[in-house]
C-alpha positions in Angstrom: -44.9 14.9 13.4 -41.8 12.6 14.1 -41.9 9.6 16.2 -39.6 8.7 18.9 -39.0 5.2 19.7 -37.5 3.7 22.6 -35.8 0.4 22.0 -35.2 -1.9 24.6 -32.2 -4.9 24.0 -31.7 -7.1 27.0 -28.9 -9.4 27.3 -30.8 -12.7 28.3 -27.8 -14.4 29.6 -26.8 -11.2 31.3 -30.4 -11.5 33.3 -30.4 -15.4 33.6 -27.0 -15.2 35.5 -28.3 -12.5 37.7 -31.7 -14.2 38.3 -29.7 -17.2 39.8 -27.4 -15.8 42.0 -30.1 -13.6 43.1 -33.2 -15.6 43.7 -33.0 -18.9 46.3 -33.7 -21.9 44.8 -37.4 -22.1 44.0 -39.3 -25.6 42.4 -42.4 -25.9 40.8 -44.6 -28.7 42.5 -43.2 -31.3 39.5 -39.5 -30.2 40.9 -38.9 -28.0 38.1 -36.1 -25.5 39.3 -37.5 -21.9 38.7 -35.5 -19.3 40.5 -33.8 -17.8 37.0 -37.0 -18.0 35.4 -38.9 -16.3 38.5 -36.2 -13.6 38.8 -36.0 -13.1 34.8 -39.8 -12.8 34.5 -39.4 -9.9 37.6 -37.0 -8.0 36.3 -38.7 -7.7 32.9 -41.8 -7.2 34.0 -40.4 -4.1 36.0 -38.6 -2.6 33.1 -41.4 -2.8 30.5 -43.3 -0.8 33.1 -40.6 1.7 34.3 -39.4 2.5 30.5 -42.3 1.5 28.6 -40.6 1.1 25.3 -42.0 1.0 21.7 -39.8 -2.2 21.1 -37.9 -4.8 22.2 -35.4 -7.9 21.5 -34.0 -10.2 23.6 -30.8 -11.8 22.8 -28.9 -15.2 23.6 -25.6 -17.0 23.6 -25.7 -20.0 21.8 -23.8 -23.3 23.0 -21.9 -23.7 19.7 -18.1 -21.9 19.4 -17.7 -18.6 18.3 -15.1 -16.9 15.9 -13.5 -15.9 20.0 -12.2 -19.2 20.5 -11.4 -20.0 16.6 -9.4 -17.2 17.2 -7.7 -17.4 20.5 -8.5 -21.5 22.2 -7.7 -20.1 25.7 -10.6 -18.0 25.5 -12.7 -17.8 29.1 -11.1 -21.5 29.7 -10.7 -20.7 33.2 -14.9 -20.0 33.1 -16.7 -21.3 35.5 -19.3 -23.7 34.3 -23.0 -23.2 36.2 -25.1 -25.8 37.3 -27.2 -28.0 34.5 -30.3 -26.4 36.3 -29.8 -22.5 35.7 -29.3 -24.1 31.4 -32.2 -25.9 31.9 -34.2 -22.9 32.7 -33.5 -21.3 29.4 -36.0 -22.7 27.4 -38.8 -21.5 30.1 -37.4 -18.4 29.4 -37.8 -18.7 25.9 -41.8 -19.5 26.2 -42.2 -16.2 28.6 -40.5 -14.1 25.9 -42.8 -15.7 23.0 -46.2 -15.3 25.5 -45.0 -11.4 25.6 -44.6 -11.7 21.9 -40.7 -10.4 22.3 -38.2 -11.9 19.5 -35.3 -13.7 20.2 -32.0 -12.9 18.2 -29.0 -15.5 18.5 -27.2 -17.3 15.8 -24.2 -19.4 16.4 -20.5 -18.5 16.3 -21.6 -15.4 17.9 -22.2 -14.3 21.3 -25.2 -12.4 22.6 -23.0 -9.3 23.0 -22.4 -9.2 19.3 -26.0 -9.4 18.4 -26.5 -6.4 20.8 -23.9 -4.2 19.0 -25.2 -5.3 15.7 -28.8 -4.2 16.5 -28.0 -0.7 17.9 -25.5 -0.2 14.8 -28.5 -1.2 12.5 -31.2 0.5 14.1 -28.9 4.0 14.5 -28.3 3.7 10.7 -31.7 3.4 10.2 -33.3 6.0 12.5 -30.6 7.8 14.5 -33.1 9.5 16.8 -34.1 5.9 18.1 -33.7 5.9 21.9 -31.6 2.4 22.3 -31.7 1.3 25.7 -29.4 -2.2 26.5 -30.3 -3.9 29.9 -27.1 -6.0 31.1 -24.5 -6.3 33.5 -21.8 -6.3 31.4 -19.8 -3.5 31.2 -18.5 -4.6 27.6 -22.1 -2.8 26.4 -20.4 0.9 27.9 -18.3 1.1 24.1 -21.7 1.5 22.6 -23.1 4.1 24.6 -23.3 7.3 22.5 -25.8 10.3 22.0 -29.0 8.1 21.6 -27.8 5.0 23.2 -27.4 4.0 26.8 -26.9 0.9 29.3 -28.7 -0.2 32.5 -26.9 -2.1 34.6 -27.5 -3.7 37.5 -25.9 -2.2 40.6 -27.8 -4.1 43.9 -30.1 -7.1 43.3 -32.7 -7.3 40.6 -34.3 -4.2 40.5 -31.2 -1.4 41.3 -29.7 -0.1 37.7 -27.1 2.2 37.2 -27.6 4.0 34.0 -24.4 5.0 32.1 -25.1 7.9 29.1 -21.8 9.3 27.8 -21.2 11.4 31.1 -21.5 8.8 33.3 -19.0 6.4 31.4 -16.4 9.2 31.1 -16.6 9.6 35.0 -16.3 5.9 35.6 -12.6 5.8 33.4 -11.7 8.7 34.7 -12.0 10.7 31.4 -12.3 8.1 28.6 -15.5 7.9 26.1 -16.9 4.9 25.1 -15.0 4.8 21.9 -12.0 4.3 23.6 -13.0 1.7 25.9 -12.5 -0.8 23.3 -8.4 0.0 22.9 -8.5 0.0 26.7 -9.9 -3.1 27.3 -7.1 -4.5 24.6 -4.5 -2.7 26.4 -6.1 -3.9 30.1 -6.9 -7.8 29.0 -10.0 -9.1 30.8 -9.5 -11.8 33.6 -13.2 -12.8 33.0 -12.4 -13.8 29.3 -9.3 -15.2 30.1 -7.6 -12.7 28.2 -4.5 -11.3 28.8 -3.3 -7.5 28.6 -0.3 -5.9 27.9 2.3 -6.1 30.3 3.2 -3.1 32.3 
């Protein structure tokens, strides 16, 4: 008898950033700011109970460069840098995942968004029935959506997801599949990234 897994790869800065904006600013007794780690905690507690999967990775950005600014300096220059307090909360973060005994995948000069492709690409070459779920709310994650891979996203708050299989991405750009959507976001640029598109 075969076994299905269901993996689950959340985006950690994805969920941090959406923790924070969505939570009001909470302190432990000692001062310690805890919204992100409060909301983080919530949302993942919810999705290992909604899609109960066999296994799991979360993944992070790490502070260092990546070959995206080697390659291009201007790249998301015009970012937005969050307060010290929602960074701070990172390593809290880090101690929930390791009490739920979930591994952390990061390495420097690449972003978490790398680290998610490169797991789905492993895990489909290794078992291509594996059910790859990626929790985010970047839409970057749609170009790996495929047959056995999809993408929750948040739509409202911390607990409404849209889920995007290869229908749903198609109806969102009006026809395109996620293969595509890597040419099109070349061809669109990405204000976000401080990338700029093709003119006209």
């Amino acid at each position: 008898e075969k076994k299905t897994y269901r993996f689950l790869i959340i985006d950690g800065n994805a969920l941090l950033h959406r923790a924070w904006h969505a939570i009001p600013l909470l302190t432990t007794e000692k001062g310690e700011v805890v919204n992100a780690t409060y909301g983080f905690t919530m949302i993942l507690m919810k999705v290992l109970k909604d899609l109960k999967p066999t296994h799991i990775a979360l993944t992070f950005d790490r502070r260092a460069p990546t070959f995206r600014h080697e390659a291009y300096k201007e790249y998301k220059a015009k970012r937005v840098k969050q307060p010290d307090e929602l960074y701070q909360q990172i390593d809290r973060i880090r101690e929930i995942a390791n009490a739920f005994g979930i591994p952390i995948f990061e390495k420097d000069g690449f972003e978490a968004d790398d680290i998610i492709a490169t797991l789905c690409k492993d895990v489909q070459k290794d078992d291509p029935n594996t059910e790859k779920i990626i929790l985010t709310g970047d839409m970057d994650a749609l170009q790996l959506v495929n047959e056995t891979t999809r993408v929750y996203a948040f739509r409202k708050g911390l607990t409404d997801f849209t889920v995007y299989d290869q229908k749903a991405v198609s109806e969102k750009y009006d026809g395109l599949t996620p293969e595509q959507l890597t040419d099109y976001k070349a061809l669109r640029g990405d204000l976000s990234d401080n990338i700029p598109g093709v003119r006209g």
